[in-house]
Backbone as XML, in Angstrom:
<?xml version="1.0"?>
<chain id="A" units="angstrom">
  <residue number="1" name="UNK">
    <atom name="N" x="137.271" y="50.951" z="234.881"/>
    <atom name="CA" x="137.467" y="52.126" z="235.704"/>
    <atom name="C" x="137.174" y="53.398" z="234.908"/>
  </residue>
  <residue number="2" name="UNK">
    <atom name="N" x="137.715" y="53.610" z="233.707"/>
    <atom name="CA" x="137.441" y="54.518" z="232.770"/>
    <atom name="C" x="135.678" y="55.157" z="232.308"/>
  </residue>
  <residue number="3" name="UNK">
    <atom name="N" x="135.369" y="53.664" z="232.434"/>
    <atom name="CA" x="133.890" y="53.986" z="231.793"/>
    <atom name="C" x="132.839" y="54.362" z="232.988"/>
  </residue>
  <residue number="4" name="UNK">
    <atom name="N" x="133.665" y="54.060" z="234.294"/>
    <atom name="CA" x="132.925" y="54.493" z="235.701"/>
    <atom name="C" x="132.668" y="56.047" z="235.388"/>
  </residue>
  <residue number="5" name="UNK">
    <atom name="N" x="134.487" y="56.776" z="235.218"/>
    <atom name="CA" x="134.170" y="57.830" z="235.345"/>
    <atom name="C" x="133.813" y="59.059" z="234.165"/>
  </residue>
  <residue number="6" name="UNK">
    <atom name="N" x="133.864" y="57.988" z="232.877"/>
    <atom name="CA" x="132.861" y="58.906" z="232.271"/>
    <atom name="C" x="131.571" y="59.229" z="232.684"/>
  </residue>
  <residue number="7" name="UNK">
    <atom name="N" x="130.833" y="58.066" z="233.315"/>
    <atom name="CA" x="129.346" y="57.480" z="233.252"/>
    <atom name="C" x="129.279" y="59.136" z="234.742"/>
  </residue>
  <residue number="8" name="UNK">
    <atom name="N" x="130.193" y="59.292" z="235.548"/>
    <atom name="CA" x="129.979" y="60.225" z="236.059"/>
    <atom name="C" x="129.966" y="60.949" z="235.834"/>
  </residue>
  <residue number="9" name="UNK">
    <atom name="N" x="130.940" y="61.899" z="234.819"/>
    <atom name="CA" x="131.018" y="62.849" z="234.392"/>
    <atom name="C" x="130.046" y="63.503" z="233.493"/>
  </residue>
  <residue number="10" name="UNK">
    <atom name="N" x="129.083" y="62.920" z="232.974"/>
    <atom name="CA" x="128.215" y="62.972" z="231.881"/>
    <atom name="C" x="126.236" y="62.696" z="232.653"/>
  </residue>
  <residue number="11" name="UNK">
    <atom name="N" x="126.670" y="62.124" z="234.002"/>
    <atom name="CA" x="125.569" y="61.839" z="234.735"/>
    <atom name="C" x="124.747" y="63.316" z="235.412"/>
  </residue>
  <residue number="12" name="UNK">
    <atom name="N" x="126.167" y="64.539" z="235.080"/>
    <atom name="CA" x="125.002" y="65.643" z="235.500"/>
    <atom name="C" x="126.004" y="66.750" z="236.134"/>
  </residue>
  <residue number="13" name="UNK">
    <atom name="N" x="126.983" y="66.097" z="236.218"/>
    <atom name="CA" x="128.295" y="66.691" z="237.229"/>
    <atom name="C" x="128.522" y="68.078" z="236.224"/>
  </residue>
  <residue number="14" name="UNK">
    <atom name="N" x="128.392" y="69.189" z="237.419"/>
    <atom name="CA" x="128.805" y="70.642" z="236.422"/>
    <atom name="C" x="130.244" y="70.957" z="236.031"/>
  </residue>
  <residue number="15" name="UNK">
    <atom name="N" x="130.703" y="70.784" z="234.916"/>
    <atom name="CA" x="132.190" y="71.402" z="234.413"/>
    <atom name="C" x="132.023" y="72.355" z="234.122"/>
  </residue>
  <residue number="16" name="UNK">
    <atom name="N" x="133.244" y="73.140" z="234.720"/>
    <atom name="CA" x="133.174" y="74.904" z="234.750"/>
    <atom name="C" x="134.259" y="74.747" z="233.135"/>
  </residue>
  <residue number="17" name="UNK">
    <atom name="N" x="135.002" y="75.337" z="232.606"/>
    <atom name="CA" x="135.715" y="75.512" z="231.312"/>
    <atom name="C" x="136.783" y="75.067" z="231.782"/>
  </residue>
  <residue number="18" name="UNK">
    <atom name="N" x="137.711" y="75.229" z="232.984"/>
    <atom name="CA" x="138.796" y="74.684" z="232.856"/>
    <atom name="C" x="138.720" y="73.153" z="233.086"/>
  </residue>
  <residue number="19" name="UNK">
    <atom name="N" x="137.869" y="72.808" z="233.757"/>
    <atom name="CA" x="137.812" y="71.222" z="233.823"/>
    <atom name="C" x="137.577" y="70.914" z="232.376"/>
  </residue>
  <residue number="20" name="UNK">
    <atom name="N" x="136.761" y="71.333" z="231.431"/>
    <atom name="CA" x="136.618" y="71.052" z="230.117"/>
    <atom name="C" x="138.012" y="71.097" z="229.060"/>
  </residue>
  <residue number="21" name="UNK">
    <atom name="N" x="138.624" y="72.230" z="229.373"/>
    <atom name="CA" x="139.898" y="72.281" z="228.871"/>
    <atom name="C" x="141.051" y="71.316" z="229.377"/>
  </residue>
  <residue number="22" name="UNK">
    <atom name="N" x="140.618" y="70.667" z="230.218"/>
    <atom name="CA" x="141.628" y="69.674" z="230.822"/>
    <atom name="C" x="141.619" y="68.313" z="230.204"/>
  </residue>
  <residue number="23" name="UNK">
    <atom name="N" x="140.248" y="68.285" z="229.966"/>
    <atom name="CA" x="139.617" y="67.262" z="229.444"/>
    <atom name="C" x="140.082" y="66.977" z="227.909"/>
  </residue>
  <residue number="24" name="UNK">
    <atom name="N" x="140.403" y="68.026" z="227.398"/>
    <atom name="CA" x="140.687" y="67.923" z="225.988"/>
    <atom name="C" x="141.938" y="67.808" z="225.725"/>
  </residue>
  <residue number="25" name="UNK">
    <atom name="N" x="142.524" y="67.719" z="226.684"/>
    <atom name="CA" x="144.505" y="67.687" z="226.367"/>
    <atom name="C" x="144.353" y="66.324" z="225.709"/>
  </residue>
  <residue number="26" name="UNK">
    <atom name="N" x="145.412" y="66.298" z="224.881"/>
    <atom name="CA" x="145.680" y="65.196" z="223.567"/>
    <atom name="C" x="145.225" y="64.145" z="224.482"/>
  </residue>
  <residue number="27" name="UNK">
    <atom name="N" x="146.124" y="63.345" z="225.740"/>
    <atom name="CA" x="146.117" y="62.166" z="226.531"/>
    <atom name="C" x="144.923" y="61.514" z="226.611"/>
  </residue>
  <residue number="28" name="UNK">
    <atom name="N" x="143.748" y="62.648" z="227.151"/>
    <atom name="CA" x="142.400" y="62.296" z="227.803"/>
    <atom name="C" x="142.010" y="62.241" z="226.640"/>
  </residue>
  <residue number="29" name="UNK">
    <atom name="N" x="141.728" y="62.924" z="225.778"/>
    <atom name="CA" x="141.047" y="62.563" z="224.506"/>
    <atom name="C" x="140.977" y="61.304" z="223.985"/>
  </residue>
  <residue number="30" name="UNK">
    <atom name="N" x="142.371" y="61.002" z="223.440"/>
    <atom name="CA" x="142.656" y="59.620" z="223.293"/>
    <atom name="C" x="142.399" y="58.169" z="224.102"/>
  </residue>
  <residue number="31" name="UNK">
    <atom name="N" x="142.059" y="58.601" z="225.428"/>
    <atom name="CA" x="141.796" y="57.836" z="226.553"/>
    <atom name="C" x="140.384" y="57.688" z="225.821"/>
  </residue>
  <residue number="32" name="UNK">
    <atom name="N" x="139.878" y="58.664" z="225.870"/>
    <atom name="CA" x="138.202" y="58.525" z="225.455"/>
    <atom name="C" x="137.818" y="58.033" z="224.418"/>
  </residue>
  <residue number="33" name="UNK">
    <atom name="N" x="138.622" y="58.486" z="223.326"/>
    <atom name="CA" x="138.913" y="57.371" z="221.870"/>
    <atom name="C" x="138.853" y="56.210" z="222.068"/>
  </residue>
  <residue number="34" name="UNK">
    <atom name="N" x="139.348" y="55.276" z="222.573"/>
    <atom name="CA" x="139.917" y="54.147" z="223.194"/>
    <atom name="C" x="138.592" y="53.696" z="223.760"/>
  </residue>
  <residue number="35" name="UNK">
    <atom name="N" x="138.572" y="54.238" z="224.649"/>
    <atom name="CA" x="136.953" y="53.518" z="225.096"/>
    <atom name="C" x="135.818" y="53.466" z="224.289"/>
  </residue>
  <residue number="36" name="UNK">
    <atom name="N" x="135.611" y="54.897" z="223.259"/>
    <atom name="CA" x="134.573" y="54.846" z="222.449"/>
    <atom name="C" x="135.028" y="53.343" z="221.297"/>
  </residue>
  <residue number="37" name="UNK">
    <atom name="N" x="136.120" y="53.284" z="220.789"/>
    <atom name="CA" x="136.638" y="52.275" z="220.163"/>
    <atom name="C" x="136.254" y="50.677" z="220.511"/>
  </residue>
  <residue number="38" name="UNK">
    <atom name="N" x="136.502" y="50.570" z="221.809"/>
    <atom name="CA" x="136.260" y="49.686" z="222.050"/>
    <atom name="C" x="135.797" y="48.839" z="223.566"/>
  </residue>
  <residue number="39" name="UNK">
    <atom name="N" x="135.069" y="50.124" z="224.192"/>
    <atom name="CA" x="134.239" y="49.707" z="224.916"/>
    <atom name="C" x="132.573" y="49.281" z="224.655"/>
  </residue>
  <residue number="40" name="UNK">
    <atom name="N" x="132.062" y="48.868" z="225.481"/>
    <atom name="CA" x="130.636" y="48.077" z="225.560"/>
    <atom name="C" x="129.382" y="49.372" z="224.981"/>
  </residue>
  <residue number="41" name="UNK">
    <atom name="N" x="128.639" y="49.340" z="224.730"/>
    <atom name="CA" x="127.599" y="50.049" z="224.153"/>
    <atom name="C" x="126.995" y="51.546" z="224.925"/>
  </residue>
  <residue number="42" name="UNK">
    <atom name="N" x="127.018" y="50.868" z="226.046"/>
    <atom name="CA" x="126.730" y="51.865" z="227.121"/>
    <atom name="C" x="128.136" y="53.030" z="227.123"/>
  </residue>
  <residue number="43" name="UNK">
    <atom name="N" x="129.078" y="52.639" z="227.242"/>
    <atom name="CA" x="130.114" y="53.070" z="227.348"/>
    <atom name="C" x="130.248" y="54.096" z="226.218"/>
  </residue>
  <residue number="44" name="UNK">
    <atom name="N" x="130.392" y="53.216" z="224.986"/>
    <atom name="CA" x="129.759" y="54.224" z="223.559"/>
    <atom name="C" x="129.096" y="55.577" z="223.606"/>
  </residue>
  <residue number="45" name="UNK">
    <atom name="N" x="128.431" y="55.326" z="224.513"/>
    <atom name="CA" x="127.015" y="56.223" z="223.974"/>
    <atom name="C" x="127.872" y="57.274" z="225.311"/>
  </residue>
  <residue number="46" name="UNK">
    <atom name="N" x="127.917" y="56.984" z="226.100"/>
    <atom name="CA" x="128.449" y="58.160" z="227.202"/>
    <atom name="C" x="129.740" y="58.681" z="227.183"/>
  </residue>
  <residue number="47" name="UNK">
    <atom name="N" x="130.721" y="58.191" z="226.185"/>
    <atom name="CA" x="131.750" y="58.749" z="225.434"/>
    <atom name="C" x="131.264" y="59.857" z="224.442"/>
  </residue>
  <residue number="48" name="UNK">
    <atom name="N" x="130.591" y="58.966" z="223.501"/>
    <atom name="CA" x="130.114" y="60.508" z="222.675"/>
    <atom name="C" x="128.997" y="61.758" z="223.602"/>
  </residue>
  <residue number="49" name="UNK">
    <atom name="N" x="128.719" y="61.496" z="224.410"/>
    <atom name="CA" x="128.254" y="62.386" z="225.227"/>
    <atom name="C" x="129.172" y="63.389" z="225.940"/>
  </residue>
  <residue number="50" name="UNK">
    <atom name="N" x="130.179" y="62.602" z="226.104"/>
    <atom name="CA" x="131.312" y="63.172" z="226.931"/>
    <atom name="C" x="131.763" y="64.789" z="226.034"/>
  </residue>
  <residue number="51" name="UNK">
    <atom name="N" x="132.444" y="63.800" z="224.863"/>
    <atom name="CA" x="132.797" y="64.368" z="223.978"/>
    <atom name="C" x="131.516" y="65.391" z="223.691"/>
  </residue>
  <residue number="52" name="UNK">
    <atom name="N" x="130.733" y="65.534" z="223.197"/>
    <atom name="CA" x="129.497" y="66.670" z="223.009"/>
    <atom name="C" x="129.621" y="67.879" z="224.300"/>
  </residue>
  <residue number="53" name="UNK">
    <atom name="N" x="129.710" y="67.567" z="225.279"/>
    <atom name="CA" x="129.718" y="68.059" z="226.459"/>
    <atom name="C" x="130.930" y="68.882" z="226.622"/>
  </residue>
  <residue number="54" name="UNK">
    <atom name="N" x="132.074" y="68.415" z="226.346"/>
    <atom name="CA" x="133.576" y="69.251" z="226.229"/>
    <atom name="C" x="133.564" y="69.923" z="224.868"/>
  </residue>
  <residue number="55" name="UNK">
    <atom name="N" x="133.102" y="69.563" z="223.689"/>
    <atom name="CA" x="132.829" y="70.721" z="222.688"/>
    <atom name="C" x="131.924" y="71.745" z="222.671"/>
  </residue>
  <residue number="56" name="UNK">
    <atom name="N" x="131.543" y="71.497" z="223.752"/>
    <atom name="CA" x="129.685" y="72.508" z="223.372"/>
    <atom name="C" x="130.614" y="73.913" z="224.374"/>
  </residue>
  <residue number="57" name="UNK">
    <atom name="N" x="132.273" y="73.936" z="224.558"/>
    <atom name="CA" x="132.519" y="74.773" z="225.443"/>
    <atom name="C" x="132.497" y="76.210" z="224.377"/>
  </residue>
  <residue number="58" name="UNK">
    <atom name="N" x="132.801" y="77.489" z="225.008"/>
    <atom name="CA" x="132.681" y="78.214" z="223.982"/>
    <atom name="C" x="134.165" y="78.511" z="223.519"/>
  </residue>
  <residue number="59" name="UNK">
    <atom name="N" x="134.657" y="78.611" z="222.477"/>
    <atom name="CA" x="135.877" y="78.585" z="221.830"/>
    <atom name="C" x="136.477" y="77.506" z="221.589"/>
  </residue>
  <residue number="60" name="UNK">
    <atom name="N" x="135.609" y="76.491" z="221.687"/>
    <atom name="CA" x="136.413" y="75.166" z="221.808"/>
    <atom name="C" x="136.105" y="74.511" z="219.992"/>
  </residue>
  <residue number="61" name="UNK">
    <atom name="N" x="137.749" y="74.607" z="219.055"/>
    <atom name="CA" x="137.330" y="74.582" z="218.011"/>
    <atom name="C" x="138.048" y="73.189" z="217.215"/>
  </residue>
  <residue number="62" name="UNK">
    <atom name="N" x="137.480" y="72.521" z="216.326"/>
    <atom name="CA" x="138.238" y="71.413" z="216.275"/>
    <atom name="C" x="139.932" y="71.739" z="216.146"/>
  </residue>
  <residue number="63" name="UNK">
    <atom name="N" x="140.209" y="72.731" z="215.902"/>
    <atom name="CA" x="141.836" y="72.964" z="215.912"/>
    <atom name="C" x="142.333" y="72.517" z="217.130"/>
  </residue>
  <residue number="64" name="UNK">
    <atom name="N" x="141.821" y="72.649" z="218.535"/>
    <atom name="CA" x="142.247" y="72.601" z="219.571"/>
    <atom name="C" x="142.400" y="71.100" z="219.869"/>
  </residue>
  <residue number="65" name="UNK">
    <atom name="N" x="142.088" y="70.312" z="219.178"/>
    <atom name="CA" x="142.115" y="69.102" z="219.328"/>
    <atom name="C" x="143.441" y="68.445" z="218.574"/>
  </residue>
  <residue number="66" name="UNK">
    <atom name="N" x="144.147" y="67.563" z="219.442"/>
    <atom name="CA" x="145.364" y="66.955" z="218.731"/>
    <atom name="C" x="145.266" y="66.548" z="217.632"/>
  </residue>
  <residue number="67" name="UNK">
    <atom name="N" x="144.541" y="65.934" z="217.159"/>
    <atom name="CA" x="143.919" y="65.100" z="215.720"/>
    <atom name="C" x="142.611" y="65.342" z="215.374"/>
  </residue>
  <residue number="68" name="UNK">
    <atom name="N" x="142.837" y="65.725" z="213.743"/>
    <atom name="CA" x="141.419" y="65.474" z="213.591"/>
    <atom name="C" x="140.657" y="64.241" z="213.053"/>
  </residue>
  <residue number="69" name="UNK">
    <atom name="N" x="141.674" y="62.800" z="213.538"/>
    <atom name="CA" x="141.039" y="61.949" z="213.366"/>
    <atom name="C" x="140.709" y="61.466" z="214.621"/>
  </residue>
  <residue number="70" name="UNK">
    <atom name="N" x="141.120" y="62.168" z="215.751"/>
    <atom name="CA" x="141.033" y="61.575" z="217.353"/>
    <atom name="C" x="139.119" y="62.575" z="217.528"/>
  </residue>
  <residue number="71" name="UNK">
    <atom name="N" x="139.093" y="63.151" z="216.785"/>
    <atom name="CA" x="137.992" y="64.526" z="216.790"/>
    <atom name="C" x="137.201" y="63.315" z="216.034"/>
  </residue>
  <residue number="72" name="UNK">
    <atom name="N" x="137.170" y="63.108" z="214.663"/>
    <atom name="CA" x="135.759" y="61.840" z="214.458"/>
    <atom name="C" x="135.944" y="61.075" z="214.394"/>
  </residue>
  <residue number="73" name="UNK">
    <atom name="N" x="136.775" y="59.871" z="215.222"/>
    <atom name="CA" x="136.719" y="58.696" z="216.217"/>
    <atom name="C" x="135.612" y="59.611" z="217.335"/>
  </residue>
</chain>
């Protein structure tokens, strides 16, 4: 279910900043960790996309992130 809705989120769908900032609360992050961890290849690759996509926001600095080992996972 998870990797459905990355595969959407990353398929083209416009996030304005607060959807991006939502995205980054500790929970979801870690959700996305988790899948990059140990989901299927495809899944992989559209996690770190994800992730690229919610950092590329402007002010968005690794501080804002719960961990900075949840940041390079």
């Amino acid at each position: 279910m998870g990797s459905e809705a990355v595969a959407i989120l990353v398929s083209g769908v416009p996030l304005d900043a607060e959807a991006k900032a939502a995205l980054m609360q500790p929970a979801k992050v870690s959700l996305v960790v988790d899948m990059l961890n140990e989901g299927a290849v495809d899944t992989k690759i559209n996690c770190v996309r994800l992730i690229c996509i919610v950092m590329e926001e402007k002010g968005c600095w690794p501080e804002t992130v719960a961990s900075l080992s949840l940041l390079v996972a």
